[in-house]
One Martini backbone bead per residue (centre of mass of N, CA, C, O) as a GRO file, in nm:
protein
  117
    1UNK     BB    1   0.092   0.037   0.027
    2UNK     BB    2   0.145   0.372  -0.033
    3UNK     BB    3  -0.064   0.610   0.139
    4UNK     BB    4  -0.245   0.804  -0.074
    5UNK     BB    5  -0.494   0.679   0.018
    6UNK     BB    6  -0.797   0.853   0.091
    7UNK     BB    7  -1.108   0.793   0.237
    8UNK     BB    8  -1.404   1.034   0.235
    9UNK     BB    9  -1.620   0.821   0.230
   10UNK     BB   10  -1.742   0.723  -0.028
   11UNK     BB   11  -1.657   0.356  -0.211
   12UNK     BB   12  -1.770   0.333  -0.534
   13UNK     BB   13  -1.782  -0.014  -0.724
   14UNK     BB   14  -1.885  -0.075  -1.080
   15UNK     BB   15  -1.949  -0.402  -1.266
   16UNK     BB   16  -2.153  -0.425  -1.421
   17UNK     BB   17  -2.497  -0.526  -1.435
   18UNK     BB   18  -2.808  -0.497  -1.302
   19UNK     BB   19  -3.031  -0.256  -1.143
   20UNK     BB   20  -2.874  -0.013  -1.083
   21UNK     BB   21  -2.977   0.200  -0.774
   22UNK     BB   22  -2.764   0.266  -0.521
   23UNK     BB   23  -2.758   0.391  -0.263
   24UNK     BB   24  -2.843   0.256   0.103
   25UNK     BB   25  -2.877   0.460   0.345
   26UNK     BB   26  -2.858   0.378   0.761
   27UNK     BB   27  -2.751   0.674   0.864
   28UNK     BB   28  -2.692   0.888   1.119
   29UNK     BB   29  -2.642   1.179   1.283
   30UNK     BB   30  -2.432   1.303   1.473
   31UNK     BB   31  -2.470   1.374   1.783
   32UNK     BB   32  -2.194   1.590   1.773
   33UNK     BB   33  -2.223   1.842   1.558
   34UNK     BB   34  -2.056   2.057   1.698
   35UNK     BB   35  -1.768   1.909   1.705
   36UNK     BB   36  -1.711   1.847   1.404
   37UNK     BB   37  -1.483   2.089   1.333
   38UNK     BB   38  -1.278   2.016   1.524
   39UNK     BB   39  -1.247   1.713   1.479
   40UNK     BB   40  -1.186   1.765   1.170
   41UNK     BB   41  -0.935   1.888   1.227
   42UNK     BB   42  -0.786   1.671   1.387
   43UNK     BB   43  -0.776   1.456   1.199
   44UNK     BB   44  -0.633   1.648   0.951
   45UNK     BB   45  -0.385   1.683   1.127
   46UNK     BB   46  -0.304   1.383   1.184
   47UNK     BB   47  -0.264   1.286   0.872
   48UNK     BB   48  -0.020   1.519   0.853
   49UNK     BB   49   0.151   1.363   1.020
   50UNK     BB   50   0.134   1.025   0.923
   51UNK     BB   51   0.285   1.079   0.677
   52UNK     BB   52   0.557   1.202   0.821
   53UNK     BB   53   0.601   0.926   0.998
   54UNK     BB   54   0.623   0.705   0.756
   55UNK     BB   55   0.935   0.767   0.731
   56UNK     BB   56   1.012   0.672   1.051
   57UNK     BB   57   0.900   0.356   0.971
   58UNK     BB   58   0.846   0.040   0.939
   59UNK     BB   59   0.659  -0.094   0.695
   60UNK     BB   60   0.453  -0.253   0.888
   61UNK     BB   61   0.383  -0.007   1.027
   62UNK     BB   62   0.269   0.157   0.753
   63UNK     BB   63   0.051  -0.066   0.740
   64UNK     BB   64  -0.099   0.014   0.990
   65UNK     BB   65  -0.165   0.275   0.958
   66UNK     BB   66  -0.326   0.239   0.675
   67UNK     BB   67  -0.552   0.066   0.797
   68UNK     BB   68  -0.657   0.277   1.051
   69UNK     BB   69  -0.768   0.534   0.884
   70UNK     BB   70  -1.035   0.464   0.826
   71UNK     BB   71  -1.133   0.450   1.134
   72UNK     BB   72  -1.115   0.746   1.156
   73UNK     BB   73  -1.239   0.904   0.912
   74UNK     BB   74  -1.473   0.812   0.922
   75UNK     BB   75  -1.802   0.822   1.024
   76UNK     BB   76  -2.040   0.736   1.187
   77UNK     BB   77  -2.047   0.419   1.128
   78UNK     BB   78  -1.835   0.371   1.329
   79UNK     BB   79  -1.759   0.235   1.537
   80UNK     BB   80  -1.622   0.380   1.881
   81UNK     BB   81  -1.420   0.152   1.905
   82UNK     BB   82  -1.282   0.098   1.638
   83UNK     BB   83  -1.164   0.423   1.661
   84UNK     BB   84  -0.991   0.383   1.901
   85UNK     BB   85  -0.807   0.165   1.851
   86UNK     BB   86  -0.693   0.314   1.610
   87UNK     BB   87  -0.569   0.513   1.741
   88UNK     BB   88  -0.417   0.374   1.906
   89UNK     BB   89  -0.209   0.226   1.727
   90UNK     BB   90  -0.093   0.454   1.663
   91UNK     BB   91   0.015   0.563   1.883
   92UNK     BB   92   0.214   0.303   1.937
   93UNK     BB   93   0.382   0.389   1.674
   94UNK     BB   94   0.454   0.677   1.755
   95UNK     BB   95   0.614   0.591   1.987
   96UNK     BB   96   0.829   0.376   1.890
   97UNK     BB   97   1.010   0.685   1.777
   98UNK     BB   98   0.948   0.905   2.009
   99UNK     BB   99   0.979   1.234   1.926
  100UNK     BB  100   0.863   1.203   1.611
  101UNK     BB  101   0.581   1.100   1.769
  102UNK     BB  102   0.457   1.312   1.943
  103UNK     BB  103   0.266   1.471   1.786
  104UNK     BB  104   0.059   1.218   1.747
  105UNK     BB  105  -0.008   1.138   2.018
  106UNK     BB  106  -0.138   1.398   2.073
  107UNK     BB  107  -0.357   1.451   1.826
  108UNK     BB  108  -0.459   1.127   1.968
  109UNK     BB  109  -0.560   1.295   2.232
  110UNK     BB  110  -0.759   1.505   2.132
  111UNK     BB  111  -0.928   1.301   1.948
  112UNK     BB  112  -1.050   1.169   2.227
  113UNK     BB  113  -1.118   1.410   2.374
  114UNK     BB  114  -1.379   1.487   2.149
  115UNK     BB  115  -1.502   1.211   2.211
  116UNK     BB  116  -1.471   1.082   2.453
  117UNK     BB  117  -1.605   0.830   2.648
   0.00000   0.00000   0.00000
């Protein structure tokens, strides 16, 4: 995986069939809609330290980055549970490299911070 491809909401691929009539979402609004501008710069800021952090841990790593990426930026469709180890992930990759993973662990603990208990 390069780490270049992130997806922020749907990504639907369609290979011929018959009836392809769209997708059908089944998801609600975030119940803490006042948070989301925060929540969304706190992530988007998280981002770009995790792209500039791949440069400074092995392979393995990077892709285990990249692997949770998703459940970070996805929509509120994600367990919090999920959204949550994604972060701890993160954050456990970013300790592993010492000061230079400093800023990730702290950007992931803002939104934890925003996320709440």
């Amino acid at each position: 995986m390069s780490g270049d491809n992130y997806y922020f909401g749907d990504n639907v691929n369609m290979h011929g069939g018959r009836g392809n009539t769209g997708i059908v979402k089944h998801q609600a609004a975030p119940a803490d809609a006042a948070a989301s501008p925060a929540l969304q710069q706190a992530v988007a800021e998280l981002l770009g330290l995790v792209r500039e952090l791949r440069a400074s841990v092995p392979p393995a790593s990077a892709q285990a980055l990249d692997e949770s990426l998703p459940d970070i930026t996805a929509d509120a469709a994600v367990p919090p549970q999920q959204r949550h180890r994604a972060l701890l992930a993160v954050a456990g990759i970013a300790a592993t490299v010492g000061a230079v993973g400093q800023p990730v662990v702290e950007a992931v603990n803002r939104i934890l911070a925003l996320l709440g208990p």
